[in-house]
C-alpha positions, 0 to 999 in steps of 0.5 A, a space after each residue: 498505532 500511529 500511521 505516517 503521512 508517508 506510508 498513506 502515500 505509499 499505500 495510494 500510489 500501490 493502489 494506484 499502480 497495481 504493481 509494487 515495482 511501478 510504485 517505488 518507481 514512481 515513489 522513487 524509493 526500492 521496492 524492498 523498502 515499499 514492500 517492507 512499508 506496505 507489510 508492516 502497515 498490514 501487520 500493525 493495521 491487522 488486516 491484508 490491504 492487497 489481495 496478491 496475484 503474480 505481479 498484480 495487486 488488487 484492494 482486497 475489501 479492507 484495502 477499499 475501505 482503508 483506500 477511501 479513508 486515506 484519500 481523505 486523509 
């Protein structure tokens, strides 16, 4: 599996907003595609990153740890 740089940035600017709608905005990319992004990464990685809730988004446990690798990436 081969992760773009792009997508990590995706991914922290989700975990960063909370909210996929505020991401794509600040990304200035749709949300259709983000959310596309973010789930084919989940699908490849094998694990849920976000513990959905209405509109919000919280890091599940593998998404905290996945947030601290990424930040070092």
């Amino acid at each position: 599996m081969e992760l773009d740089i792009r997508v990590l940035k995706y991914f922290l600017a989700i975990a960063k907003a909370g909210n996929m709608t505020q991401a794509a905005k600040d990304l200035h990319i749709t949300q259709p595609t983000l959310s596309r992004q973010i789930a084919d990464m989940e699908k490849d990685l094998g694990t849920e990153l976000f513990v959905r809730k209405r509109r919000h988004l919280t890091l599940s446990d593998s998404g905290f740890l996945f947030q601290q690798r990424a930040k070092e990436i």
